[in-house]
N, C-alpha and C positions, 0 to 999 in steps of 0.2 A: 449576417454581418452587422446590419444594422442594429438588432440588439445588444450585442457584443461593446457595439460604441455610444449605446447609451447608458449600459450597466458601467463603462468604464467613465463615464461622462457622471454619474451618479456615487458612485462608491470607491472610484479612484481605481487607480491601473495597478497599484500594487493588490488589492484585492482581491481585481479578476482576473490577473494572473495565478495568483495560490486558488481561486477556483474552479478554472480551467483547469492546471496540474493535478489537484486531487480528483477529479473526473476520470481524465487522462489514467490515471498511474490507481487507481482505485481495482485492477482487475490484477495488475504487476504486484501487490503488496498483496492481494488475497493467494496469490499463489505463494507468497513467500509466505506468509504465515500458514500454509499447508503443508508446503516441505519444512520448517521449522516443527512442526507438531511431528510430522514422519522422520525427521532424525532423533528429537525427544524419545521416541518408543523405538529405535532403533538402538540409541545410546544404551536405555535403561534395559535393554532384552542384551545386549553384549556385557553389560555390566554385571547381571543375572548369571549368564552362560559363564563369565569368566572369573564368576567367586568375588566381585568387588564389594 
C-alpha cells in the first residue's frame, strides 16, 4: 500500500490508476483477443462451406 502511495505521490493518481487497470484487465483482453481470432476462422470456414 505504501508503494501504491508513493508511485501516486510521484507520477500522479491519474497514471496509477490506467496502470493498475492494465494489470488488472491484461488477462480479460487476452481472452478476448482469443475468441476474436476463434470467430475469425469460424467466420471464414462458414463463408467457405456456404459459397461466399
Amino acid at each position: 500500500m505504501e508503494d501504491m502511495l508513493r508511485l501516486a505521490a510521484n507520477y500522479g493518481f491519474p497514471m496509477v490508476v490506467a496502470g493498475y487497470l492494465l494489470v488488472r484487465l491484461e488477462p480479460v483482453i487476452k481472452e478476448l483477443q482469443k475468441s476474436i481470432t476463434s470467430l475469425t476462422v469460424v467466420v471464414a470456414v462458414s463463408e467457405i462451406i456456404n459459397g461466399r
